[in-house]
N, C-alpha and C positions, 0 to 999 in steps of 0.2 A: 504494500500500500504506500501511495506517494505523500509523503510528510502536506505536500501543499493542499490534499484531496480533503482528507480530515488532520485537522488542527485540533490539537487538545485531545487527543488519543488516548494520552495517561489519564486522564478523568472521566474512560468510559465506565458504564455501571459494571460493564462487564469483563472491564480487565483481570481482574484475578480469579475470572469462571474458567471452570474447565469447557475448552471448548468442545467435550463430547457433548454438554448440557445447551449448545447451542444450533446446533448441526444435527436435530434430532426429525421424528415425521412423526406426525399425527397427533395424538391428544399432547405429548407431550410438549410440542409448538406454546403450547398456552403458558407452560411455567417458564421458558425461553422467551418469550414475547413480554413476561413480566420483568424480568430482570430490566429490559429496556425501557420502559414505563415511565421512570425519573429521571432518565438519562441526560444528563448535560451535554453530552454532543447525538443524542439521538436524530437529528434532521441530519444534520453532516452523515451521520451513519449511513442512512437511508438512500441518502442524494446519491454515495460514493455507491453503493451496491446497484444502484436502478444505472446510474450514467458507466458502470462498469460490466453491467448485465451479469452481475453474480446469481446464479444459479441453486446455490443452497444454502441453507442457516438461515435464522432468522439473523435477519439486520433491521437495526433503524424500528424496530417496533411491527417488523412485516414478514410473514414468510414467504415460502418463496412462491407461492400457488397467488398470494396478494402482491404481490411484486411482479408476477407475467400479467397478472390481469391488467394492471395499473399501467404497464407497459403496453397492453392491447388499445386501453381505454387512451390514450395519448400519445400513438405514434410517432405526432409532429416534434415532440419536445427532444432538444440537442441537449439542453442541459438543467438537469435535475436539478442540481447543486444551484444554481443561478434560481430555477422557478421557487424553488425550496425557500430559499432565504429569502427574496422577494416577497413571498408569501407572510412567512414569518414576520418579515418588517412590517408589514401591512398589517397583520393581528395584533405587534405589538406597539401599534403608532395610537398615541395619545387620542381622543375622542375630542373634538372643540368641546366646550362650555355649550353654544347654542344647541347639541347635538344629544347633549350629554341629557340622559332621564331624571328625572326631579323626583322622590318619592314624597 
């Protein structure tokens, strides 16, 4: 994996998982998918496995049956990593005040 792909590597949830508990199939998927759940680089995860067509384990919160689909359902995208954060910046971009709900 290229240092510039995923940043901040050493503070995935899962660095010190044994990678048999990530590379696993079926019901087991779910307890691998939780490990990723609070991840600090989980989007970087994801971006790097979708834009690098990784084929097994869960990454980024997905496995890999949710990871061809997403690839089916979005053809046109060159770059995960790019959509991904763009994304992210826009969920985490402040609300105006006129916008903002009043309770």
């Amino acid at each position: 994996m290229r240092q510039e792909q995923v940043s901040g590597w050493e503070r995935a949830a899962c660095r010190g998982t044994d990678p048999d508990e990530l590379f696993v199939e079926g019901a087991a998927q779910s307890s691998a998918k939780r490990i990723c759940s609070g991840c600090v680089i989980k989007t970087e995860c994801l971006a790097h496995a979708l834009d690098q067509r990784i084929q097994h384990g869960v990454w980024g919160g997905m496995t890999e049956r949710e990871r061809r689909a997403l690839l089916r359902r979005r053809p046109t995208v060159t770059s995960w990593r790019r959509l991904l954060e763009a994304a992210r910046a826009e969920h985490e971009r402040p609300v105006p005040a006129q916008h903002a709900r009043v309770s």
